[in-house]
C-alpha angles and dihedrals in degrees: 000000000000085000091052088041088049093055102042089059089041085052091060099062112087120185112230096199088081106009094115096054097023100181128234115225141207117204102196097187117187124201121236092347114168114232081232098054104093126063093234090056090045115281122150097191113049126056114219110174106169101051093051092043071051090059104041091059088047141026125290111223114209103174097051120142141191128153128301091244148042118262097031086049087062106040090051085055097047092047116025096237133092121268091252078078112023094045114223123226084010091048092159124212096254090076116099117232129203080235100067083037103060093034080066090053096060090272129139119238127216134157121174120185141012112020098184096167107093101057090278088285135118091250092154103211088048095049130093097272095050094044101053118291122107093210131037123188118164154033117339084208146354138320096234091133098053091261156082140216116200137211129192107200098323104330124092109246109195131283144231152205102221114099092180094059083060106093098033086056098046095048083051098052081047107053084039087057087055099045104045117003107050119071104244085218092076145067109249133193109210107194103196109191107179117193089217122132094029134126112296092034131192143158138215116272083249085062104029118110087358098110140076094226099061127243096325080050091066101043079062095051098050086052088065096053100045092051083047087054086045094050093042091060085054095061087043092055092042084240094124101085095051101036113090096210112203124188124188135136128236100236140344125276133270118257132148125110096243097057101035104047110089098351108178111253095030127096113279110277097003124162103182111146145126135279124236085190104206092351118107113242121341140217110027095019138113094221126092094268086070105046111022115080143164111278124187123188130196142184122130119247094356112066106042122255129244089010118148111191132183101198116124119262129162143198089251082067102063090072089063095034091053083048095057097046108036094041106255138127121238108235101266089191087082137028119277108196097183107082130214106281097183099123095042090053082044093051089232094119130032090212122099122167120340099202122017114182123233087211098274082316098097139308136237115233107188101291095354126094129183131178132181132256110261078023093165108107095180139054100243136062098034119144128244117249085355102165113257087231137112117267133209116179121177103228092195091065101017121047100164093057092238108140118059110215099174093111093049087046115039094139087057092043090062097053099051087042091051089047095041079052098062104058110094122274114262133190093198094194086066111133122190 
């Protein structure tokens, strides 16, 4: 009742900056994507044209951040607060989405793909239609096993097997959703979470064995061209000018040697994981490799074009961000960690984030980063003899987290570990 109460006051508030032209907005939200797996974010092996053709007609986002796995990722998008609130995997129903949100303000609410948030099971006041999305089509959690399970709104709908047909299906519920579900009278938020690439990974025969990158390569590849399918229905519909598209990925991939050869459940011998490009580790981790990912913003005539911009943004913004410009209220009855980025995605401001929050494991302070001694809050990801000491890197300087600056700055060193202290204690692998 106090959650229902909470969101009809918050539906009556309607912002007057953008009232008048209120955006529609595609979330394309990948699963375990390296921030070096794109050629427009570095990479040498896949060829991703459309997403690059995606950033040169909007702005490239290098110090973009989300959460290191997967649940958490999800529930801190969804809410605009860090998993230590919004809890992950056990995200109860209690929490407040932009979707239910938006869908107050006059919006339509859709979310294909990987759920992630109610413990991967089909718990229905934790699932897409009760917190917040009008249409549900997709997987409540992950394919580990080498399967899915689908639900369409709150009823199963069959599974499979085959991982390659994932990302084809997705893009087409998608575009069907454009084309015939949605009331072209309204404003609509389309939140496309792909489980690729995710774990036990394949492509379509018209992908696979195609790239230079192997088989990971070509999941890659067919991404691209399924986003490519998905923007182009939004030029055949005239949708493009009005539709702020956002792509990002929900933690970084998996990649070191211990946890990717001869993984049960993948082809004997395979190597087939993602790239952190100049980033240190990658999924599960506190470095860089784990947090920072590509991030590609569009929306014509408003964000700037071929813009490339190192501020610091986040995934928790995006609940504030979508408030501003969709005219809605965040909830003010519980904390929101993510901030209004509406000038920085305008390019009327430089600044992005001052602080973003490594879970209790560090913080990052402008160019500062800090993170804790036994820093590593899952059970995946760690690195092997790494040193049980505090660390300080200067990102500005030092991407790759190489250098170790804690004894040259301790009193540095105690500001960033009083201000990582004071953000709630959290056990992430929590489940409700």
């Amino acid at each position: 009742m106090k959650k229902l109460l909470t969101i009809l006051l918050l539906g009556t508030y309607i912002s007057h900056s953008f009232a008048g032209e209120r955006p529609n907005i595609l979330v394309i939200f990948t699963d375990d994507q390296g921030y070096g797996d794109l050629a427009c974010y570095g990479s040498r092996t896949n060829k991703t044209p459309r997403l690059d053709q995606l950033a040169k007609e909007g702005t490239l986002f290098t110090s973009f951040y989300t959460q290191t796995v997967c649940g958490p990722s999800r529930s801190a998008l969804l809410t605009g607060r860090y998993p230590c609130r919004s809890k992950g995997w056990g995200m109860p129903a209690s929490e407040i989405t932009f979707g239910e949100l938006m869908r107050k303000a006059g919006y339509q609410t859709a979310c294909i793909g990987k759920w992630d948030v109610s413990n991967r099971k089909a718990i229905i006041d934790r699932m897409p239609n009760a917190q917040g999305f009008d249409y549900y089509y997709g997987t409540l959690g992950a394919n580990d096993g080498g399967g899915v399970r689908f639900h369409e709104n709150n009823k199963a709908s069959g599974s499979s097997r085959d991982m390659g047909e994932l990302t084809t299906l997705y893009t087409d519920k998608s575009i069907e959703y454009l084309k015939k579900k949605r009331d072209p009278k309204k404003p609509f938020i389309l939140y496309l979470a792909h489980t690729m690439m995710h774990t036990i990974i394949d492509a379509s025969d018209r992908f696979r064995g195609k790239s230079k990158g192997g088989l990971y390569g070509d999941v890659v590849e067919e991404f691209d061209y399924e986003t490519g399918r998905l923007l182009d229905t939004l030029d055949e519909l005239g949708l493009s000018k009005n539709t702020i598209v956002i792509y990002t990925s929900d933690n970084g991939p998996w990649n070191q040697d211990k946890y990717t050869k001869n993984k049960k459940g993948h082809p004997e011998g395979s190597i087939f994981w993602g790239s952190s490009g100049p980033l240190r580790n990658g999924k599960g981790s506190p470095y860089e490799g784990g947090y920072r990912l590509p991030c590609i913003v569009r929306w014509p005539g408003k964000v700037p074009s071929g813009r490339k911009s190192d501020a610091v943004f986040a995934t928790i913004d995006f609940m504030p961000t979508f408030a501003k410009l969709c005219g809605f209220k965040a909830p003010g009855d519980r904390v929101i960690d993510g901030i209004d980025q509406t000038a920085l995605l305008m390019g009327k401001s430089q600044k992005g984030r001052e602080t973003f929050y490594f879970d209790r494991a560090g913080i990052r302070k402008g160019r500062w980063k800090y993170l804790k001694a036994k820093a590593h809050f899952y059970g995946y990801a760690r690195e092997d003899n790494r040193p049980v000491v505090e660390e300080l890197y200067d990102l500005e300087k030092d991407i790759g987290e190489t250098s170790n600056l804690a004894k040259k700055h301790p009193e540095i060193v105690a500001e960033l570990r009083n201000l990582t202290e004071q953000l709630p204690a959290y056990r992430p692998d929590e489940r409700r």
